[in-house]
N, C-alpha and C positions, 0 to 999 in steps of 0.2 A: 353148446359144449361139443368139442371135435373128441372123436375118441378113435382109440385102433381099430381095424375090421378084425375080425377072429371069429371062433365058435361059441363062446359064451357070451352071454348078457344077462344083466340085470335092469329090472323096473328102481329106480330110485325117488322112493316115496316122497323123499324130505327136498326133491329137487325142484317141487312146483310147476312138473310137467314139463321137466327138459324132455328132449329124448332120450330112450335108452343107452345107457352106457354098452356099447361092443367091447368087449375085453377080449384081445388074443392072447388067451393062455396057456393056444397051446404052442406061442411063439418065443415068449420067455418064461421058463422052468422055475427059475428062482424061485424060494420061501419068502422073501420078504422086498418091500416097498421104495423103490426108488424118488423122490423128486428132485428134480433136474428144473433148472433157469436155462429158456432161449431167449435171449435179446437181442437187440441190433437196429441201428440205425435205419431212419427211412429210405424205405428202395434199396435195401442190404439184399433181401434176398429170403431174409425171416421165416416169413410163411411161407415158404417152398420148402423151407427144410424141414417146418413143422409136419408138414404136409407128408415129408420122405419117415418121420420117424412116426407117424401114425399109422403108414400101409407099413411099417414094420414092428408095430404092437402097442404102441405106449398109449396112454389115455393122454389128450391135448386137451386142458384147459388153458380155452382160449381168452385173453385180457379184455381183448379190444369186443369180444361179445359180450363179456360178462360187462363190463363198460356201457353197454345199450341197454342191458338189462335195469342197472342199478338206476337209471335215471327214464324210466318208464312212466307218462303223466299217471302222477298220482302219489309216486312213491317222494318218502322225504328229501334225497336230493334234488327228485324234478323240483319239488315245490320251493327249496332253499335256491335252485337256480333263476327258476323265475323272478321271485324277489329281489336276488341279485342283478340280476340282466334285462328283465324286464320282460313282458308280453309278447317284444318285436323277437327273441328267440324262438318259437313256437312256429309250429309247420299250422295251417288249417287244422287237422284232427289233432292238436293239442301235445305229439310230438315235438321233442327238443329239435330245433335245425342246427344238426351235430357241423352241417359245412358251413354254415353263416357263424354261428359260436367258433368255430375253431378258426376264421378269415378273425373275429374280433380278437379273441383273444391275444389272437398271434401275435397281432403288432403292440400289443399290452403289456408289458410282464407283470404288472401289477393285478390285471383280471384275471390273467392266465394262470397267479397262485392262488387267488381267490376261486375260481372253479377246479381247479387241483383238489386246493383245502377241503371242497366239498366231496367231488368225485374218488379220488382216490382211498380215501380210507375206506370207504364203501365198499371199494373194489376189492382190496386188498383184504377186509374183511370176509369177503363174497367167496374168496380165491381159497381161504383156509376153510372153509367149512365145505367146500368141496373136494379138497384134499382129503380132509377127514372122512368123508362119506366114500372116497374111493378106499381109502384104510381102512375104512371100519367092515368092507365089503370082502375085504382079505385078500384083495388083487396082488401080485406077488412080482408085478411089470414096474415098469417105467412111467410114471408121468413126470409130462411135460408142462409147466410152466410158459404159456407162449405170449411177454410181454413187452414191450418197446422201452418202457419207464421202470422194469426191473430194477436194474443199478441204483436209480433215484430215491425207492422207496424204504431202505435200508431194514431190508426183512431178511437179513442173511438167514436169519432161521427157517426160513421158509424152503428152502431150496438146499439141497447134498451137493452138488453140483450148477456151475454158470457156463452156459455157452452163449458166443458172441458168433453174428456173422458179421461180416465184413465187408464192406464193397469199396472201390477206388471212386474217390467222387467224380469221377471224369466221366463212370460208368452209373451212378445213382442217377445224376444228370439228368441223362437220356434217358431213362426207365422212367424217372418221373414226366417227362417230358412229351414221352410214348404213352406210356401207359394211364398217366393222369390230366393229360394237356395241359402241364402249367407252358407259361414261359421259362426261357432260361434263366430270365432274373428272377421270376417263384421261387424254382428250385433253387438256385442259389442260397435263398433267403432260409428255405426251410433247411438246409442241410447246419448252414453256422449257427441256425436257432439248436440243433443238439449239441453244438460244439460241445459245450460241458457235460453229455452225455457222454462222448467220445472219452473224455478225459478217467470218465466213470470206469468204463469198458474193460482197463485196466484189469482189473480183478478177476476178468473170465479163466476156469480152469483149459475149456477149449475154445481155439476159434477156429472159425469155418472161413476162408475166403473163398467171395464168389464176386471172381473179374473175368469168368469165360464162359463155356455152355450150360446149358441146364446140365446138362450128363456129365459135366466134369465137377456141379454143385452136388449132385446125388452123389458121386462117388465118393468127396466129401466128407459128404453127412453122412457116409456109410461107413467110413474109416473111426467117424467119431462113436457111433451108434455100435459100432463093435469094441471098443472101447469102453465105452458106458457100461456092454453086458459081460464084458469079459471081467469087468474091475468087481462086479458083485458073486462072481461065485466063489 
């Protein structure tokens, strides 16, 4: 779980030995509880923005960890996936092989709502009850929602606010290309697998484009991120 840096913290008993939550409270004043939706396409730029509104207070719960968490050998989705998918998923120490599952799925769409079906409500289950634990803590900031599959999952309720990033695909491309080694034709393939995500997107209250520096992406996310604390007093 990503959280803000600041001067307080709490031990959270019911979290099963996350780390402490860092709350910077004494960065947003506010009385009461913000959550906010970030989403955005692969190699959007996401997690860098997460990344910018955490060193500037907000608690970031993050998807794609709480994602690793839910499907831990032992726990009931590990074992409904195995069933599903079979033995050949499993790393040696009885870990899911999250990169072989996600190559099979991919080219599936039929296995790929079938491990949806499984994963997700888990997740999503996972995501409010640590919401609740950061409200029930009287944190008085901003969290952060930080999910790829937000839009998908039709939990308006879950979130006050949607932000979307944005990238030019000319510019995802290369990022995935750089940063992940696919091929050009991978990436290609993984961008029009969210097409319908894209379509989703729609709905963001803010979006963030990021087609130039990191420094022109923070400034960005700083226009939105004032924005956000200026809307709650």
């Amino acid at each position: 779980m990503r959280v803000g840096r600041g001067t307080a913290s709490f031990d959270d008993a019911q979290d099963r030995g996350h780390a402490r939550l860092c709350i910077g409270m004494d960065r947003v004043k506010q009385n009461h509880m913000t959550v906010v939706g970030l989403t955005g396409t692969i190699a959007s730029g996401k997690s860098t923005v997460a990344r910018f509104f955490q060193e500037w207070g907000a608690v970031v719960l993050d998807a794609d960890e709480i994602g690793h968490e839910v499907v831990h050998p032992g726990k009931r989705a590990w074992r409904q996936i195995v069933e599903a998918f079979g033995d050949g998923v499993l790393l040696p120490h009885g870990e899911i092989d999250r990169d072989f599952l996600g190559q099979l799925v991919f080219h599936d769409p039929v296995a790929r709502e079938k491990l949806n079906g499984i994963v997700h409500p888990r997740l999503v289950s996972e995501l409010k009850k640590r919401i609740e634990v950061v409200r029930s803590r009287g944190f008085p900031g901003i969290v952060v929602v930080d999910a790829a599959l937000l839009p998908l999952w039709e939990v308006t309720s879950l979130v006050e606010r949607l932000i979307v990033v944005r990238a030019a695909e000319e510019h995802r491309i290369q990022r995935l290309i750089v940063k992940n080694g696919f091929s050009k034709a991978d990436a290609e393939a993984r961008l029009h697998a969210q097409e319908d995500l894209e379509k989703r997107l729609q709905q963001a209250d803010f979006v963030i484009v990021n087609d130039g520096t990191v420094a022109k992406l923070r400034k960005a996310a700083r226009k939105v991120w004032t924005q956000l604390t200026r809307s709650r007093r």
